[in-house]
C-alpha positions as CSV (number, residue, x, y, z in Angstrom):
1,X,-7.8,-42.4,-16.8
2,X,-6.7,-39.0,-16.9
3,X,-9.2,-35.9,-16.6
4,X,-9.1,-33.4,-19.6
5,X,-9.6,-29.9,-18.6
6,X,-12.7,-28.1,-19.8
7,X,-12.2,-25.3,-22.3
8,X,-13.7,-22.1,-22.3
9,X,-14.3,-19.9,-25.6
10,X,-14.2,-16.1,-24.9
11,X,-15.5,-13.9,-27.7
12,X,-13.3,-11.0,-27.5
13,X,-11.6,-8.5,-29.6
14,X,-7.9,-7.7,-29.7
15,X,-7.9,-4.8,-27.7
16,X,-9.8,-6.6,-24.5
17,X,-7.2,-9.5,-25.5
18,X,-4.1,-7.4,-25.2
19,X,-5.9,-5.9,-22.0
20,X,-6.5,-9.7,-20.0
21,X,-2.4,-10.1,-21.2
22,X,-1.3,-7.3,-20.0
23,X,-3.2,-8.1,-16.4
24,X,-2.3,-11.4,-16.5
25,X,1.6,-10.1,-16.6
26,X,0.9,-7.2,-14.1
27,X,-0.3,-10.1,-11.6
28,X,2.4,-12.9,-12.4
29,X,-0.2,-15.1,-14.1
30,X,2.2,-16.5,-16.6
31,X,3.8,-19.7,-18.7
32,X,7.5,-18.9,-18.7
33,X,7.4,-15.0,-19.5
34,X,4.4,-14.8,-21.5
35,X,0.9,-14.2,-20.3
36,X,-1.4,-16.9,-19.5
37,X,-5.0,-15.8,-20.0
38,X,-6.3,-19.0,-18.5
39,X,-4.3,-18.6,-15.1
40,X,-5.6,-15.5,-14.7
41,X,-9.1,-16.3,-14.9
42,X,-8.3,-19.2,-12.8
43,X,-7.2,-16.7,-9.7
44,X,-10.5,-14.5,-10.6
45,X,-12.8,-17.6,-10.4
46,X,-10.9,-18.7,-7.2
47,X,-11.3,-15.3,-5.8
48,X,-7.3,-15.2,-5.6
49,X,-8.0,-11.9,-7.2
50,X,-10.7,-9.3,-6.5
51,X,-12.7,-7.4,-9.0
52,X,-14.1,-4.1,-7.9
53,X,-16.3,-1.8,-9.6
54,X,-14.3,0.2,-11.6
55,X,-17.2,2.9,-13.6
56,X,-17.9,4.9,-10.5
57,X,-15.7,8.2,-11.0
58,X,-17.8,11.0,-12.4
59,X,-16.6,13.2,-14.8
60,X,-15.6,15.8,-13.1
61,X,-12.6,13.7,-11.4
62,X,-11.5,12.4,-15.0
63,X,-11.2,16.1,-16.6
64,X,-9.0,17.0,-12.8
65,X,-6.9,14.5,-13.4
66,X,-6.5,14.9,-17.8
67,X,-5.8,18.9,-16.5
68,X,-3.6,18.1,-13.6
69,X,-1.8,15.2,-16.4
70,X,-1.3,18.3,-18.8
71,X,-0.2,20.8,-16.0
72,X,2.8,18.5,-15.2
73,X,3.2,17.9,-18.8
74,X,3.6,21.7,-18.9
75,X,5.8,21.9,-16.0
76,X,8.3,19.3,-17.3
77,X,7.1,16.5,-14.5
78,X,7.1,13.6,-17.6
79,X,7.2,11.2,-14.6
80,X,4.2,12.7,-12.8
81,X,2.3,12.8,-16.0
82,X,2.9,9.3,-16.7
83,X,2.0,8.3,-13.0
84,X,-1.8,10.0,-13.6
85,X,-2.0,8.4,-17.1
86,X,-1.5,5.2,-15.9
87,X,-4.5,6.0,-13.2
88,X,-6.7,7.0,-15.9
89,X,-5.8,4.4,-18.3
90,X,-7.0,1.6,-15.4
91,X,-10.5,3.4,-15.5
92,X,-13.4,2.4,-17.7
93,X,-15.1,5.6,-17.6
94,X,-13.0,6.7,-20.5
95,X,-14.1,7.1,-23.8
96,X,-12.8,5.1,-27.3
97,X,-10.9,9.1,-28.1
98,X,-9.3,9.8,-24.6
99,X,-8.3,6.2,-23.7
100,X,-6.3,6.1,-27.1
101,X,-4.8,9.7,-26.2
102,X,-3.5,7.9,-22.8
103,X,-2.1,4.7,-24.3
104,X,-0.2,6.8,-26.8
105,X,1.1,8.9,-24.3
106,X,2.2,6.1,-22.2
107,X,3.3,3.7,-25.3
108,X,6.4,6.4,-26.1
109,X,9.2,3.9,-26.0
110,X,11.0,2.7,-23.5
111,X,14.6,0.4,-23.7
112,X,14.6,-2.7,-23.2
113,X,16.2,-2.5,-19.8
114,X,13.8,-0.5,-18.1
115,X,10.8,-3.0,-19.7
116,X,12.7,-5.6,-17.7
117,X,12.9,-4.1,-14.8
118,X,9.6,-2.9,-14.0
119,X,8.8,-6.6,-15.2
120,X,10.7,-8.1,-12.8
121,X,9.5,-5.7,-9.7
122,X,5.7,-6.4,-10.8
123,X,6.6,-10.5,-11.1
124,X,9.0,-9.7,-7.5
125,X,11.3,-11.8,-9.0
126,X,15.0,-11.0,-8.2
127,X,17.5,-10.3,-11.2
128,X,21.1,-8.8,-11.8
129,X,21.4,-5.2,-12.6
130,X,24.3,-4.8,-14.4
131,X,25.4,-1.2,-16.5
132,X,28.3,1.3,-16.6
133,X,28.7,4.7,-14.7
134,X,29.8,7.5,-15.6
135,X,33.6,6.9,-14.7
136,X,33.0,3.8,-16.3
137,X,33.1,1.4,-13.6
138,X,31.5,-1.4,-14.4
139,X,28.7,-1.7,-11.4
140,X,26.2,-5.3,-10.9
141,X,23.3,-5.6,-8.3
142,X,21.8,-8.3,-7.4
143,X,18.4,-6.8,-6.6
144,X,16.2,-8.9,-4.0
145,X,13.8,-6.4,-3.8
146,X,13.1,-3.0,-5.5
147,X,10.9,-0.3,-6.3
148,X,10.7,2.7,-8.8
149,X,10.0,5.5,-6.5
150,X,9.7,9.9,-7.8
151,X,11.9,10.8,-5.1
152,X,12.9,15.2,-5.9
153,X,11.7,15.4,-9.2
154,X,13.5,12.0,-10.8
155,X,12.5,8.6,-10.9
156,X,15.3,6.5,-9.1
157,X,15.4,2.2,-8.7
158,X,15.5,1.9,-5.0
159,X,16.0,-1.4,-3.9
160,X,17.8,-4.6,-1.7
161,X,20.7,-5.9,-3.3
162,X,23.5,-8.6,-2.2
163,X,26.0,-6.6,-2.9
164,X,27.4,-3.6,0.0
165,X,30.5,-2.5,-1.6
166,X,31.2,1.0,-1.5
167,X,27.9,2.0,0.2
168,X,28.3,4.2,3.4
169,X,24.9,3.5,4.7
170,X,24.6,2.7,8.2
171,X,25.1,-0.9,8.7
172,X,21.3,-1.9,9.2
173,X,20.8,-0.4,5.6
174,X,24.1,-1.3,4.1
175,X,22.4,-3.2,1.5
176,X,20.3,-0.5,0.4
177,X,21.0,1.5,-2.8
178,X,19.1,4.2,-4.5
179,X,20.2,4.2,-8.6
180,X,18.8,7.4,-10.2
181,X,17.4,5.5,-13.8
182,X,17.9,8.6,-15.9
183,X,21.7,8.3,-15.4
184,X,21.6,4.8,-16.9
185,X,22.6,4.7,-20.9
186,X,22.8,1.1,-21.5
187,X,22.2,-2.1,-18.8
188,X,21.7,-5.5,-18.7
189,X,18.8,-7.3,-16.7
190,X,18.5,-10.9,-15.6
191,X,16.8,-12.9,-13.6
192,X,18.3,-14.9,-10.6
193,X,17.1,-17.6,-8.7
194,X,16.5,-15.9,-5.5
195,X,14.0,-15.6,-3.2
196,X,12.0,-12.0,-3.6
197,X,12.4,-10.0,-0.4
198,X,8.7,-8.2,0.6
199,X,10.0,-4.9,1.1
200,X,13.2,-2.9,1.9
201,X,15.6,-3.5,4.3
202,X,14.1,-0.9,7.2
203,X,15.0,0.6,10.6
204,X,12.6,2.2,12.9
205,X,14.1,5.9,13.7
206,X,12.4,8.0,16.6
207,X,13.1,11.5,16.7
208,X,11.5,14.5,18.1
209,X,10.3,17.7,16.8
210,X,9.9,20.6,18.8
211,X,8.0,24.6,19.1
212,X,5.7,25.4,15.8
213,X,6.9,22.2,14.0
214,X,5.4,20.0,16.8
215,X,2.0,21.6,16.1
216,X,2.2,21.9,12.2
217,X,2.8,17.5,12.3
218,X,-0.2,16.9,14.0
219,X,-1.9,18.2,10.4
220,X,0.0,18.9,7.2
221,X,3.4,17.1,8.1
222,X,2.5,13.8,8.6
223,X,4.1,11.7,6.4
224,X,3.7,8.3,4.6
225,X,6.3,6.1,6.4
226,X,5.5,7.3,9.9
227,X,4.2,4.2,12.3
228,X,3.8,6.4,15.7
229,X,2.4,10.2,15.9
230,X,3.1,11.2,19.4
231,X,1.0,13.9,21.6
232,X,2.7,17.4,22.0
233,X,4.0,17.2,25.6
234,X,7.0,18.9,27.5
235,X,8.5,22.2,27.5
236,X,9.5,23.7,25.4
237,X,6.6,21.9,24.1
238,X,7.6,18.3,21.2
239,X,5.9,15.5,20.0
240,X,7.8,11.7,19.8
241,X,7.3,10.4,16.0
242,X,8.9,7.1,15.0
243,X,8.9,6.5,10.8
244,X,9.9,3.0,8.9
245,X,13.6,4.9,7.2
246,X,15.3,2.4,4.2
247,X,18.4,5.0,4.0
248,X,19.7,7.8,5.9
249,X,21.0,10.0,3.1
250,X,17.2,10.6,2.3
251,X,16.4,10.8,5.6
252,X,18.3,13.1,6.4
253,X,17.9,15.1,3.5
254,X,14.6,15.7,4.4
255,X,14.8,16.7,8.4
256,X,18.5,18.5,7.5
257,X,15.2,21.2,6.8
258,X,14.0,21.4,10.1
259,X,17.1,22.7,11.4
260,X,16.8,23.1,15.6
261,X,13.2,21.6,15.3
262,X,14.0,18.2,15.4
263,X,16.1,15.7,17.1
264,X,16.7,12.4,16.2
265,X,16.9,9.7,19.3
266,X,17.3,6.2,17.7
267,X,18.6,4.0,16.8
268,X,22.1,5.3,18.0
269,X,23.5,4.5,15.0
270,X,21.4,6.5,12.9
271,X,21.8,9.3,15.6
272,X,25.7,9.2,15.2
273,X,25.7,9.1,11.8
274,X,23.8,12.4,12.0
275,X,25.9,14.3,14.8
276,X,28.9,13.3,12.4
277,X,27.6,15.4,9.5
278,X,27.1,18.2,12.1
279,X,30.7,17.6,13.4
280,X,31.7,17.8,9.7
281,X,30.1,20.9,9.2
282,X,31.0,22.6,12.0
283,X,34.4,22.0,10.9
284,X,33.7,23.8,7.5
285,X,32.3,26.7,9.3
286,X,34.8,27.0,11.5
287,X,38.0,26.9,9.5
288,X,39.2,30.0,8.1
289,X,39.6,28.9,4.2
């Protein structure tokens, strides 16, 4: 004799329907690729998910964030924008006027390909990447793992792929790519059967940073990736950080600013990659064209 499974009747309307959907996709609760209401209550009830109290902002923190929204607006950071309307459309503090202001902000269409791929990140379920470049190469990733990260102003795909053809990275982050989304036209996106990777293909780079910069990281230049803070020591007087790195372009980018302040120690192959740009552009400097 089999068991039948006891129903529940919620008495909702179509907006807190489309809400439990939408949560029920954001946390993988699904049947195929639509949203499964039921499983997600299932998780809730098992405690696989946690609900918090989420009416506890005052209102002084909601009309910050609406401002700071409509500064960037201002400013031309749509990505930014979106990012703090997304915060404010997860609160409950907002009222039946505002919240509809937010969802229409954030509901200004989107292709199809870009659904898919935030999908697929939010599911961490591998697919193919597949969309033309400029020089109309023909390009397909098989992404393992990726994320949609703001990185200078533009929101980029950064992610683990398969595929290491024509990517200079160091060989620890060969499979690395970083594909700036706004340069995409048209792409297709499917999903793989592959196992999602947790995070990024990583390295653990030590450097050093020396004189003012030394003292300035102990407070305003910490930064997120960073696993070891050092104490200032030494003289001339430098501090030992070691920071999670997932490419050395970016990397790079960013220290290229400290100039003579910093000094990067390992791993030797990030180290040579560096002392090769600065062989490069002593070269530069140094010829007479």
């Amino acid at each position: 004799m089999t068991r039948k499974n006891q129903a529940v009747t919620l008495s909702i309307g179509e907006r807190e329907k489309k809400a439990l959907e939408n949560l029920a996709l954001e946390f993988g609760k699904t049947w195929g690729d639509k949203p499964n209401v039921s499983k997600l209550i299932k998780a809730i009830a098992l405690k696989e998910l946690k609900i918090t109290i989420n009416d506890d902002w005052n209102s002084q923190r909601i009309e910050t964030l609406e401002k700071a929204r409509k500064l960037l607006l201002d400013l031309g950071f749509i990505l930014e924008a979106e990012e703090i309307g997304r915060i404010l459309r997860e609160r409950s503090e907002l009222n039946i006027f505002f919240r509809d202001e937010i969802e229409q902000f954030l509901a200004k269409p989107k292709p199809l390909w870009r659904k898919n791929i935030e999908n697929f990140i939010q599911k961490q379920q591998p697919f193919k990447l597949t969309y033309q470049d400029a020089s109309d190469n023909l390009l397909n990733f098989t992404v393992i793992h990726g994320q949609l990260k703001i990185i200078e102003k533009h929101q980029y795909l950064v992610c683990t792929c398969r595929e290491t053809e024509g990517n200079d990275d160091i060989t620890e982050l060969k499979h690395n790519w970083t594909l700036r989304l706004d340069r995409i036209q048209e792409a297709v996106v499917n999903r793989v059967e592959l196992s999602w990777q947790p995070e990024l293909d990583m390295i653990e780079a030590e450097f050093k940073v020396f004189g003012n910069l030394a003292f300035a990281y102990g407070k305003e230049e910490v930064k997120i990736d960073d696993t070891f803070k050092g104490e200032i020591e030494g003289s001339p007087p430098h501090r030992l950080i070691r920071r999670k790195v997932w490419s050395s372009f970016w990397f790079f980018r960013e220290i290229a600013r400290y100039w003579d302040s910093c000094k990067i120690i390992s791993p030797d192959s990030l180290r040579e990659k560096f002392y090769e740009k600065l062989l490069n552009l002593n070269h530069l400097y140094s010829s007479e064209e």
